[in-house]
PDB file of N, CA, C and O in Angstrom:
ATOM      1  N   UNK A   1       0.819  -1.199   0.000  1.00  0.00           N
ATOM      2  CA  UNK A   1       0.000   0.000   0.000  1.00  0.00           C
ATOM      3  C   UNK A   1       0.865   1.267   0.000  1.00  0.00           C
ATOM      4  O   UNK A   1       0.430   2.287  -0.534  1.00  0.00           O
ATOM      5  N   UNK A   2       1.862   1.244   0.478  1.00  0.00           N
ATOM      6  CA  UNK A   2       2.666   1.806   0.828  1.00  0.00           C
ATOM      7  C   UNK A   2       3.326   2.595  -0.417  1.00  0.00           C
ATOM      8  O   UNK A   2       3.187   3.800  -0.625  1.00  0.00           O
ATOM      9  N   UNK A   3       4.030   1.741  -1.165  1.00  0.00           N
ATOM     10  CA  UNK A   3       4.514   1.543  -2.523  1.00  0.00           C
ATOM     11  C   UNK A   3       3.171   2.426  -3.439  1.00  0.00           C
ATOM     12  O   UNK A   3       3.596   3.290  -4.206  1.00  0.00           O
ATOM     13  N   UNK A   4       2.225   2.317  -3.410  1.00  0.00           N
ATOM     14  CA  UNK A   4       0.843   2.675  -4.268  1.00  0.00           C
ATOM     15  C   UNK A   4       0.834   4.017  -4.287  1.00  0.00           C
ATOM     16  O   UNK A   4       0.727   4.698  -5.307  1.00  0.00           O
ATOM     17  N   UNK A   5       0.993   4.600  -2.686  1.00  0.00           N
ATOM     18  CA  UNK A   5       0.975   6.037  -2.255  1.00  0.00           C
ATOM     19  C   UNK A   5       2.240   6.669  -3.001  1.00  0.00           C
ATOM     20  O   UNK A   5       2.214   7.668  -3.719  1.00  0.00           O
ATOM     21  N   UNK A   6       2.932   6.179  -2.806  1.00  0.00           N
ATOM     22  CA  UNK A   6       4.749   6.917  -2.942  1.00  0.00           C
ATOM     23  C   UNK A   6       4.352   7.044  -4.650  1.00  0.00           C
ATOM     24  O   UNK A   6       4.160   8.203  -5.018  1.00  0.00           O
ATOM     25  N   UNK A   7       4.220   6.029  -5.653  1.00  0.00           N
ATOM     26  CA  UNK A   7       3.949   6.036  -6.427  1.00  0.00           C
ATOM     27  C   UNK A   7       3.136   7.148  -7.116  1.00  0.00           C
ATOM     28  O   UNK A   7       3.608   8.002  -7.868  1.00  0.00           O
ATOM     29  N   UNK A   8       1.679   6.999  -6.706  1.00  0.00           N
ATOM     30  CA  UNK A   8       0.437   8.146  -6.675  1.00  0.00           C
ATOM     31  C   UNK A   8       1.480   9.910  -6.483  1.00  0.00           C
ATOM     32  O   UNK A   8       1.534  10.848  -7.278  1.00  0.00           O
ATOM     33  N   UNK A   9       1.833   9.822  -5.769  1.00  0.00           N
ATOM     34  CA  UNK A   9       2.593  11.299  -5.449  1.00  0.00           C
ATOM     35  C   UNK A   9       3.684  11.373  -6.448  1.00  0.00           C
ATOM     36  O   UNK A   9       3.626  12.515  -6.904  1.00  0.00           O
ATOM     37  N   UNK A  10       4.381  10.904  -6.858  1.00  0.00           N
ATOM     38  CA  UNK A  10       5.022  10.513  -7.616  1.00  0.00           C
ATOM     39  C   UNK A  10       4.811  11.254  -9.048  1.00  0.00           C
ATOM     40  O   UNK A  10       5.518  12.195  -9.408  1.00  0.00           O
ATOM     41  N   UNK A  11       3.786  10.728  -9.792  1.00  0.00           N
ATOM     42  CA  UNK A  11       2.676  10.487 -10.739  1.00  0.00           C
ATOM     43  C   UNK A  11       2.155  12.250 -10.925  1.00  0.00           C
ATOM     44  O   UNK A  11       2.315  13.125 -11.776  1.00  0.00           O
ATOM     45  N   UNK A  12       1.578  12.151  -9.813  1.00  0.00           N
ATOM     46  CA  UNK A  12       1.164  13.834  -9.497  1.00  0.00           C
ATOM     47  C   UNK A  12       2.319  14.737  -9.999  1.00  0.00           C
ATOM     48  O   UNK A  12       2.369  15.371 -11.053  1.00  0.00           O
ATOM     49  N   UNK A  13       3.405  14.635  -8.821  1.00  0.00           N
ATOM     50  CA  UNK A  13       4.859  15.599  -9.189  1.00  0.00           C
ATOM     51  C   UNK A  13       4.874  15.739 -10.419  1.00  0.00           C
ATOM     52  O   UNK A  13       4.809  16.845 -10.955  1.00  0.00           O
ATOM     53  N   UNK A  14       4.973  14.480 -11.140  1.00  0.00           N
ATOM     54  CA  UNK A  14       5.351  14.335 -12.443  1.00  0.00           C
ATOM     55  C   UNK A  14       4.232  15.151 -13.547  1.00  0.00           C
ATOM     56  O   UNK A  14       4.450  15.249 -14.754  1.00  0.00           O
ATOM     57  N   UNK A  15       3.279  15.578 -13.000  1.00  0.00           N
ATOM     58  CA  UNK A  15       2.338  15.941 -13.940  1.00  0.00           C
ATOM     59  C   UNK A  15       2.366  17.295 -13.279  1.00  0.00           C
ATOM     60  O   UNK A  15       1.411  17.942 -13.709  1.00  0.00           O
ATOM     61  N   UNK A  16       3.121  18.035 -12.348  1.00  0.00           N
ATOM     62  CA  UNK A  16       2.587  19.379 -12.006  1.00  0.00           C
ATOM     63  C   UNK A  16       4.083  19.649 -12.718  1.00  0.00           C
ATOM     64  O   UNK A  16       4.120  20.567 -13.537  1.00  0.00           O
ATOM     65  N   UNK A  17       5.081  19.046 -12.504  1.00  0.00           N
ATOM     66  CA  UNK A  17       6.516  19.184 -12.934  1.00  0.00           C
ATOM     67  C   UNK A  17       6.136  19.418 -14.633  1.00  0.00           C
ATOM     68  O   UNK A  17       6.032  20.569 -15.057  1.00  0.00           O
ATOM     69  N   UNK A  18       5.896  17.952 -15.767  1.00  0.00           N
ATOM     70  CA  UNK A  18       5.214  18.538 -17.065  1.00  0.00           C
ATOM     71  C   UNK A  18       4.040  20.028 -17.170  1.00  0.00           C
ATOM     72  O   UNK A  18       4.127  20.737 -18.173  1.00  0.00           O
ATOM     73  N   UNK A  19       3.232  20.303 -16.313  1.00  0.00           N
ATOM     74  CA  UNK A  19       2.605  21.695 -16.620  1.00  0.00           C
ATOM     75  C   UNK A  19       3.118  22.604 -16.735  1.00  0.00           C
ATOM     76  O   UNK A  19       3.015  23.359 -17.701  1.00  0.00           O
ATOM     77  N   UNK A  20       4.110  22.824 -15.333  1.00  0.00           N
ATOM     78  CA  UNK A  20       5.194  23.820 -15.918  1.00  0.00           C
ATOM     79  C   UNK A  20       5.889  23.960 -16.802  1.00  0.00           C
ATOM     80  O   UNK A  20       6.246  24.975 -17.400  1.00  0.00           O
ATOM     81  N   UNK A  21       6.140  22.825 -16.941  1.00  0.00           N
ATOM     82  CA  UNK A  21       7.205  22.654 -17.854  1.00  0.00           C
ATOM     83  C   UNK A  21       6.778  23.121 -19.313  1.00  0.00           C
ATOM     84  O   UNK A  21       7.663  23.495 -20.082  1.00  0.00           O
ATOM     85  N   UNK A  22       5.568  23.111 -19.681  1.00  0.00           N
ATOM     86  CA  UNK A  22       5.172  22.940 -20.934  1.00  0.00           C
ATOM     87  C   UNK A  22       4.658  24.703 -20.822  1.00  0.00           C
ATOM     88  O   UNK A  22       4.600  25.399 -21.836  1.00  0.00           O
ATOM     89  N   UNK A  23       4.364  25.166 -19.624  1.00  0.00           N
ATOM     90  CA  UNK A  23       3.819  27.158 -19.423  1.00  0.00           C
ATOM     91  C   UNK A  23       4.817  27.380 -19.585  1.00  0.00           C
ATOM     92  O   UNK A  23       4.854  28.505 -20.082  1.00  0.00           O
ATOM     93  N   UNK A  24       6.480  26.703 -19.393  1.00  0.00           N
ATOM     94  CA  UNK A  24       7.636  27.642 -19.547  1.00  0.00           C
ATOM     95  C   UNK A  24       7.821  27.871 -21.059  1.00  0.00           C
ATOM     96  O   UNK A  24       8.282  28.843 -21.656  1.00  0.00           O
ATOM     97  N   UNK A  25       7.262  26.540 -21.571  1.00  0.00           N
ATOM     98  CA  UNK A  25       7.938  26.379 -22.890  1.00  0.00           C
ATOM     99  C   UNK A  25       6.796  27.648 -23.659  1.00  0.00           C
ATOM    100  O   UNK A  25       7.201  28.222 -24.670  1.00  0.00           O
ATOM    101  N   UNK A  26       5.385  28.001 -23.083  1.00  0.00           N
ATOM    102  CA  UNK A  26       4.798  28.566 -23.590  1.00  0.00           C
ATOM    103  C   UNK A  26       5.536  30.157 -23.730  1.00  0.00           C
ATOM    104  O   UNK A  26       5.908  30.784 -24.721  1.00  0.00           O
ATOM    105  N   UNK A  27       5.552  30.428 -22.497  1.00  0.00           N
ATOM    106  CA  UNK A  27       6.218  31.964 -22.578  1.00  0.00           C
ATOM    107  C   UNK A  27       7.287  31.928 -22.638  1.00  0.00           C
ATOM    108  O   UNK A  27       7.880  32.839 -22.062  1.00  0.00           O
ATOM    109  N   UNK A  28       8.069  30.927 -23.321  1.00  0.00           N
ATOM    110  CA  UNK A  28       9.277  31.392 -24.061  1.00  0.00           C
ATOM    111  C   UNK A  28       8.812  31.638 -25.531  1.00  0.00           C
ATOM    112  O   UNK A  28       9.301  32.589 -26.140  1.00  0.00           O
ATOM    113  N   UNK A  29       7.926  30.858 -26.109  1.00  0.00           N
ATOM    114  CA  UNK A  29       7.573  31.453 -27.420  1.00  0.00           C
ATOM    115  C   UNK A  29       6.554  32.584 -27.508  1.00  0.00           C
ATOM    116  O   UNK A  29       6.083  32.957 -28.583  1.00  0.00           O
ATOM    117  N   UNK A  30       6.328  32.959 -26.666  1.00  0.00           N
ATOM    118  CA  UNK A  30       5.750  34.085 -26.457  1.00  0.00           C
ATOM    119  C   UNK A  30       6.705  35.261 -26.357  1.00  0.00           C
ATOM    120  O   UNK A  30       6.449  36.296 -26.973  1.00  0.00           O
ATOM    121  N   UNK A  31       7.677  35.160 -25.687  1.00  0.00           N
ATOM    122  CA  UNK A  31       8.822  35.720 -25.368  1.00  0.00           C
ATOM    123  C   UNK A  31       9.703  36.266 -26.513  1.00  0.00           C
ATOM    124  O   UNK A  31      10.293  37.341 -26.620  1.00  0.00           O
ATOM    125  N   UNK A  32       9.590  34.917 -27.554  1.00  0.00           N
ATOM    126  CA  UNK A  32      10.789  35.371 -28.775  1.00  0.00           C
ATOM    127  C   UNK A  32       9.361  35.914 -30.032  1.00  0.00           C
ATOM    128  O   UNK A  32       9.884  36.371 -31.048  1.00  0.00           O
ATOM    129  N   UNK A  33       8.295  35.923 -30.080  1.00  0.00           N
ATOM    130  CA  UNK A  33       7.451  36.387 -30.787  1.00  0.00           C
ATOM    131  C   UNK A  33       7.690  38.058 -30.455  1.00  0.00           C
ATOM    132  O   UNK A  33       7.866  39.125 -31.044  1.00  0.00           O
ATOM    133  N   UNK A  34       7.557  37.464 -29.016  1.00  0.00           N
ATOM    134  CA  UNK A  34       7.848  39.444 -28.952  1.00  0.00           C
ATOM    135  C   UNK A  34       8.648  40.018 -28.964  1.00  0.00           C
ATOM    136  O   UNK A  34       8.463  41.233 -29.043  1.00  0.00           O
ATOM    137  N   UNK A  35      10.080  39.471 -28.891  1.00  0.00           N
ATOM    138  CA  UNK A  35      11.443  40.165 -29.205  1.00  0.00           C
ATOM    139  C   UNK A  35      11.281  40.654 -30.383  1.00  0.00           C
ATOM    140  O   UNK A  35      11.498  41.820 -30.712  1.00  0.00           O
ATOM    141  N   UNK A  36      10.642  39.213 -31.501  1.00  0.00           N
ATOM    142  CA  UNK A  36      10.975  39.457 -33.023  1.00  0.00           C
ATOM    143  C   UNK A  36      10.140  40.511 -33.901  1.00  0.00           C
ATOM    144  O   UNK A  36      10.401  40.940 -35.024  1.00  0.00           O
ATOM    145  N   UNK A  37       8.498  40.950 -32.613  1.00  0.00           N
ATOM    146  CA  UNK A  37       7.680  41.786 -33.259  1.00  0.00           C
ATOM    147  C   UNK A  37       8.684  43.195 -33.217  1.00  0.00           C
ATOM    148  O   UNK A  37       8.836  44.051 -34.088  1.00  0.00           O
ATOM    149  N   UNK A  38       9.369  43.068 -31.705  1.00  0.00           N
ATOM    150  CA  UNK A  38      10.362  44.401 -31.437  1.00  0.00           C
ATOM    151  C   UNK A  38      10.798  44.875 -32.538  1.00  0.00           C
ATOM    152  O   UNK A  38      10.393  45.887 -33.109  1.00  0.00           O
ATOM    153  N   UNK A  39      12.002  43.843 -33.011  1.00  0.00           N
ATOM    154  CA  UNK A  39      12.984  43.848 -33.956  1.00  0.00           C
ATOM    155  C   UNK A  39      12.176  44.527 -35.287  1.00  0.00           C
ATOM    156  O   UNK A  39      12.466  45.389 -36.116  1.00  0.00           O
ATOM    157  N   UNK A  40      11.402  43.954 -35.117  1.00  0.00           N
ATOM    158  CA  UNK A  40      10.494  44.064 -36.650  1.00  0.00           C
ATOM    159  C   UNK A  40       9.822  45.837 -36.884  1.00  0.00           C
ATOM    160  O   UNK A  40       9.523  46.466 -37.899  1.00  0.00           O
ATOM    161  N   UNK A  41       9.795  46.110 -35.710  1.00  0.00           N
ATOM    162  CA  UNK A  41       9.194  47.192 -35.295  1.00  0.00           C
ATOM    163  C   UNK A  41      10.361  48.397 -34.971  1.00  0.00           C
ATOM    164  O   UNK A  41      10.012  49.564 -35.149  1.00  0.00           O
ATOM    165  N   UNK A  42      11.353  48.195 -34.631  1.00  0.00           N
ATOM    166  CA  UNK A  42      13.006  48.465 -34.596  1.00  0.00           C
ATOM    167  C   UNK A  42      13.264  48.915 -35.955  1.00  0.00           C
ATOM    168  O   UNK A  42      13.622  50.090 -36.035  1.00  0.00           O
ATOM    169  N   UNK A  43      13.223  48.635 -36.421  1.00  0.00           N
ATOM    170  CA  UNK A  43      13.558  48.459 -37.991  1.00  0.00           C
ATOM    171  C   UNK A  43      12.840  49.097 -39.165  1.00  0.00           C
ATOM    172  O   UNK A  43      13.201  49.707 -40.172  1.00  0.00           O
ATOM    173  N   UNK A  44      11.482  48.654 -38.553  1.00  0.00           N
ATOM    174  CA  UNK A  44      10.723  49.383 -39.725  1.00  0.00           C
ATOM    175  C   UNK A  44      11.040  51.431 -39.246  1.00  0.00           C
ATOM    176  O   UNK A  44      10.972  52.336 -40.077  1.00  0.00           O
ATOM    177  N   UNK A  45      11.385  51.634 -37.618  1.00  0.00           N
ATOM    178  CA  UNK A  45      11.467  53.028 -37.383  1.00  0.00           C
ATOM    179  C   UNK A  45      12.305  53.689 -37.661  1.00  0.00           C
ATOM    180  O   UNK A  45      12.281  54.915 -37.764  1.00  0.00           O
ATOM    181  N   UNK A  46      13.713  52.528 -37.928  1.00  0.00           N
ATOM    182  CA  UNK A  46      14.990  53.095 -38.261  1.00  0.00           C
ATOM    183  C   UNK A  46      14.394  53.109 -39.687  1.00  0.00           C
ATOM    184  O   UNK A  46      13.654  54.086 -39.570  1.00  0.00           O
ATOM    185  N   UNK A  47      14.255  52.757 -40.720  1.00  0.00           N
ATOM    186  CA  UNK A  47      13.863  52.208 -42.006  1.00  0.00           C
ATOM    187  C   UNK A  47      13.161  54.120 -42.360  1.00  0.00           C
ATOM    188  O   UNK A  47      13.639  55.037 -43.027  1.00  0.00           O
ATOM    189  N   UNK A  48      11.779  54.003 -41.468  1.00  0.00           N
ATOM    190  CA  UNK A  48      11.404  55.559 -41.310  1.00  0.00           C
ATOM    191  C   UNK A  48      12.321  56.665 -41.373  1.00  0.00           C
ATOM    192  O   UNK A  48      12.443  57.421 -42.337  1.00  0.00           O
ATOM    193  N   UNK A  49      13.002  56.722 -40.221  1.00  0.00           N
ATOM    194  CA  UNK A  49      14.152  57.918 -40.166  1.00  0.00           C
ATOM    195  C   UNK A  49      14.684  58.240 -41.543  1.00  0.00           C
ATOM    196  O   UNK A  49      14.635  59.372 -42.024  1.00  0.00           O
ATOM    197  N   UNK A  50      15.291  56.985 -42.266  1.00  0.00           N
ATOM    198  CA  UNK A  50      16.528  56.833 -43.225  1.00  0.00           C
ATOM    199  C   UNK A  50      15.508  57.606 -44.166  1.00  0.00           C
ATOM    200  O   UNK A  50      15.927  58.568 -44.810  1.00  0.00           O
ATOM    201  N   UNK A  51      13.958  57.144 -44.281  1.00  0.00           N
ATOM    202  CA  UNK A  51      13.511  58.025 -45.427  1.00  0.00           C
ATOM    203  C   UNK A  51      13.299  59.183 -45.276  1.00  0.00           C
ATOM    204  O   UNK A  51      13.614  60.094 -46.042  1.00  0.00           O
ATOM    205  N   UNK A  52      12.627  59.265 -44.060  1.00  0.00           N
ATOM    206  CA  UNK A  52      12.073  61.288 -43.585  1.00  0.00           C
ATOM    207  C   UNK A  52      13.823  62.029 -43.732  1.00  0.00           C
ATOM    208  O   UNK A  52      13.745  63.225 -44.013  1.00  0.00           O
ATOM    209  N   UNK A  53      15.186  61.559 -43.601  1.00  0.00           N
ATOM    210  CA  UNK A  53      16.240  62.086 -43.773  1.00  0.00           C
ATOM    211  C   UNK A  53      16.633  62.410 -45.107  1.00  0.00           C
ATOM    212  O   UNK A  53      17.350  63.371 -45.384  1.00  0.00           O
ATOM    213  N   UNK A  54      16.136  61.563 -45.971  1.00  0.00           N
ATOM    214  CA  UNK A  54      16.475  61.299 -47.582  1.00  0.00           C
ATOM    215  C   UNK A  54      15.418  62.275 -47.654  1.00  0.00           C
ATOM    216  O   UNK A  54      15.876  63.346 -48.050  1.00  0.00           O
ATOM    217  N   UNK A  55      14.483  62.309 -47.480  1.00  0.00           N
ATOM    218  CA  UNK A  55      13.200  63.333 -48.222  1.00  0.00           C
ATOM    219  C   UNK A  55      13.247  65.052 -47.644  1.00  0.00           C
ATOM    220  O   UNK A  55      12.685  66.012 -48.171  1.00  0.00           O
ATOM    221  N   UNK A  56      14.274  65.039 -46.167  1.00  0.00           N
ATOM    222  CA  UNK A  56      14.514  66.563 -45.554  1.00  0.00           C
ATOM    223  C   UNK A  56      15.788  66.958 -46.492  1.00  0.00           C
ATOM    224  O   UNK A  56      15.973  68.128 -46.825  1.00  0.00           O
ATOM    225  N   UNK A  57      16.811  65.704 -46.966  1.00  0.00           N
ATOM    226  CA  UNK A  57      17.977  66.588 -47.825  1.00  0.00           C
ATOM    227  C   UNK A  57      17.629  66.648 -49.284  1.00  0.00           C
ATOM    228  O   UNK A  57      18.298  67.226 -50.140  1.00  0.00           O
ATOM    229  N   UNK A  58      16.302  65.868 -49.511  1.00  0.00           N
ATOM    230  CA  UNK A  58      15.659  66.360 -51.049  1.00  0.00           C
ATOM    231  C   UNK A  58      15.184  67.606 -50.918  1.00  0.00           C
ATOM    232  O   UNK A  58      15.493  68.304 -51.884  1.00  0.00           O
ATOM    233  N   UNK A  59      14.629  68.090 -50.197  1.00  0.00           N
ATOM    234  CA  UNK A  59      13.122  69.163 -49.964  1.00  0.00           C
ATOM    235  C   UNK A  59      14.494  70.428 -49.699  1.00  0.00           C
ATOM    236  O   UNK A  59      14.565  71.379 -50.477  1.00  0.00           O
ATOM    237  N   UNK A  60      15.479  70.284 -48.566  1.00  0.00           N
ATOM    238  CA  UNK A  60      16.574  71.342 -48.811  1.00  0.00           C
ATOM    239  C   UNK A  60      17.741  71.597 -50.059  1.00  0.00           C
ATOM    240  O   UNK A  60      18.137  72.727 -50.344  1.00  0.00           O
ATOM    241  N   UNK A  61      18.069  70.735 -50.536  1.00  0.00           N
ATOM    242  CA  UNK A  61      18.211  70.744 -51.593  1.00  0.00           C
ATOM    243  C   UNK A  61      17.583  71.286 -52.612  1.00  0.00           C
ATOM    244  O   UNK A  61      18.209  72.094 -53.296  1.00  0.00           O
ATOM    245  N   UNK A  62      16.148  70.953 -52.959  1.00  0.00           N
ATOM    246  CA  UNK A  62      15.164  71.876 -54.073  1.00  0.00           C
ATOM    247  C   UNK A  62      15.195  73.369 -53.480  1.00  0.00           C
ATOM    248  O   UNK A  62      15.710  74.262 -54.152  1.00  0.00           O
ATOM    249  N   UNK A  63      14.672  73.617 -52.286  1.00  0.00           N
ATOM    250  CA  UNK A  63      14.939  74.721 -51.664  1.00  0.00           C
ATOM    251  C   UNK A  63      15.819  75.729 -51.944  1.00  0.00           C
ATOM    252  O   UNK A  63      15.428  76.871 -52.183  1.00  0.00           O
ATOM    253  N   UNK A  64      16.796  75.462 -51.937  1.00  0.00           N
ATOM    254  CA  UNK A  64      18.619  75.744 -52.339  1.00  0.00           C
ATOM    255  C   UNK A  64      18.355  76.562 -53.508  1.00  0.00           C
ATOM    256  O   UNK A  64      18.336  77.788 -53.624  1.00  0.00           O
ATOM    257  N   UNK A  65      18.066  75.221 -54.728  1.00  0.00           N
ATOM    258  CA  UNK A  65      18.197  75.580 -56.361  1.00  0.00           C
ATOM    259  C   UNK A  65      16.973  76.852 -56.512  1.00  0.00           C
ATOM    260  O   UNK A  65      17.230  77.915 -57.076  1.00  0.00           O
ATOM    261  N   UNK A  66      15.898  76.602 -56.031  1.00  0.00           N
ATOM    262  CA  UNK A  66      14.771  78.038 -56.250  1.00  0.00           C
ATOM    263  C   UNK A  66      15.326  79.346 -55.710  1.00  0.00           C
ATOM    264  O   UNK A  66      15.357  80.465 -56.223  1.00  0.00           O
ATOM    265  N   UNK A  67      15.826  78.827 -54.344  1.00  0.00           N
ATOM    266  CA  UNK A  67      16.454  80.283 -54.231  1.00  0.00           C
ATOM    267  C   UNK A  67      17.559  80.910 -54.893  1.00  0.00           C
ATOM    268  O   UNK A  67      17.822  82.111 -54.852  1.00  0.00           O
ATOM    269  N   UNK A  68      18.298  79.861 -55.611  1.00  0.00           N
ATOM    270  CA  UNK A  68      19.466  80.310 -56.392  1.00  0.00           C
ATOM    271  C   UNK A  68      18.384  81.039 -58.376  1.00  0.00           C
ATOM    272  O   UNK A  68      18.585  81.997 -59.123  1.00  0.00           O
ATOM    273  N   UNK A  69      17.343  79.869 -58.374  1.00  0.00           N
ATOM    274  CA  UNK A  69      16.886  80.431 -59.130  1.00  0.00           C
ATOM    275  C   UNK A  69      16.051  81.848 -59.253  1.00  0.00           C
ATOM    276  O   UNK A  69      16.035  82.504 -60.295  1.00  0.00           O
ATOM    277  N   UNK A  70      15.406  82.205 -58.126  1.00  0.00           N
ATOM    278  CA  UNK A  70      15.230  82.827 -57.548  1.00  0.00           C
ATOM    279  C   UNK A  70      16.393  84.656 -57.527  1.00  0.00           C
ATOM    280  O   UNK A  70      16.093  85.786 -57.910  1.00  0.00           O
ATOM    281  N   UNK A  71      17.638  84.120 -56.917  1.00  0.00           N
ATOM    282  CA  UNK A  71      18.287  84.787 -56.732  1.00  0.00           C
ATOM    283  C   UNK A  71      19.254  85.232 -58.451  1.00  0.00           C
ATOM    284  O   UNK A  71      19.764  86.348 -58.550  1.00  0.00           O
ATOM    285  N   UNK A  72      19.329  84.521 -59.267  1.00  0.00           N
ATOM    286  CA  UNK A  72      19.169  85.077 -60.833  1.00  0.00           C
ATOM    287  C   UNK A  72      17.979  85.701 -61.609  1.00  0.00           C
ATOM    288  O   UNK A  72      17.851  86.081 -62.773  1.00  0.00           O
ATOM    289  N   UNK A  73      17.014  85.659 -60.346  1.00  0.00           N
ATOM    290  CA  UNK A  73      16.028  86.339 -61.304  1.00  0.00           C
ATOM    291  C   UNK A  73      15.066  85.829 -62.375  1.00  0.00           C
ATOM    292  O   UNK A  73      14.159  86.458 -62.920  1.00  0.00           O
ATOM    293  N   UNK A  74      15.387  84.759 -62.537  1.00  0.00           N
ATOM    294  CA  UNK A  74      14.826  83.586 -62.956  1.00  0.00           C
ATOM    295  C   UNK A  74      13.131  83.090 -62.753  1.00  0.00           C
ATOM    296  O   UNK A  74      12.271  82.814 -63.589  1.00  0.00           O
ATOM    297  N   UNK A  75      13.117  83.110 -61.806  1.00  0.00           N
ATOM    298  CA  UNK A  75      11.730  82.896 -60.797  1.00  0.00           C
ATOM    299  C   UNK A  75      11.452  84.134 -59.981  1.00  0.00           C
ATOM    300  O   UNK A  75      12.422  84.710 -59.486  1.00  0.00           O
ATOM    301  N   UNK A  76      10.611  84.463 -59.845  1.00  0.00           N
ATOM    302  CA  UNK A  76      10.035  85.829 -59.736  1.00  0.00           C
ATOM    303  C   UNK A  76       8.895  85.545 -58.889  1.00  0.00           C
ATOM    304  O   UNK A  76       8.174  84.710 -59.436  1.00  0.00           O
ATOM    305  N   UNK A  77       8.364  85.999 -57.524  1.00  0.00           N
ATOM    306  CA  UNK A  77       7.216  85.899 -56.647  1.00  0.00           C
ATOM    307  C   UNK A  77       6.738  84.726 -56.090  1.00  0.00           C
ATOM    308  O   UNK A  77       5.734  84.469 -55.426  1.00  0.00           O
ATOM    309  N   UNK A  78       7.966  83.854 -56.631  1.00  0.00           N
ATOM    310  CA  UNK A  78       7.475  82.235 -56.081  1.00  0.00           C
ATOM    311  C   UNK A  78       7.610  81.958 -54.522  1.00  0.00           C
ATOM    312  O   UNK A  78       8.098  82.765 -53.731  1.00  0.00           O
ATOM    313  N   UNK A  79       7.182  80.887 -54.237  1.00  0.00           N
ATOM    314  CA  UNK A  79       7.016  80.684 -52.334  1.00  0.00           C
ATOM    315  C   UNK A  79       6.486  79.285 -52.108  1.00  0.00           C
ATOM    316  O   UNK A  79       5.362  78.812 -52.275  1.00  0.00           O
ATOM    317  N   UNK A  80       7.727  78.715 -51.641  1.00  0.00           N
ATOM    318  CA  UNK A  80       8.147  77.110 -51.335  1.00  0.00           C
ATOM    319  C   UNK A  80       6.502  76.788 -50.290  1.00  0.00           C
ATOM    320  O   UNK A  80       6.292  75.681 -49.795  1.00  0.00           O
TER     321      UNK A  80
END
């Protein structure tokens, strides 16, 4: 009888030990889903910057040439 009990507890451990075991395994993929949404999200903001930077040294750049056109006389009453 003895043996039955030890066993029974045993059995149990073993099944509260697998639950965890299997919630750890859960929020670890939960875990790297959300690193990788980070990353993904990381990236697309740097990705942003690189263009709003490319499109502020286009827009100063055009800027530049009107006022140079501008400043020959060229263009007359215009306004960026």
């Amino acid at each position: 009888m003895e043996r039955n009990d030890c066993q029974q507890r045993l059995e149990m451990e073993l099944q509260k030990l697998r639950k965890e075991n299997r919630q750890i395994r859960q929020n670890t993929v939960t875990c790297e889903v959300y690193r990788q949404m980070m990353a993904y999200r990381d990236a697309g903001i740097v990705r942003l910057k690189v263009e709003r930077d490319k499109a502020e040294a286009e827009r100063t750049a055009l800027l530049e040439k009107l006022q140079e056109l501008e400043r020959w006389g060229i263009l007359r009453n215009s306004s960026p």
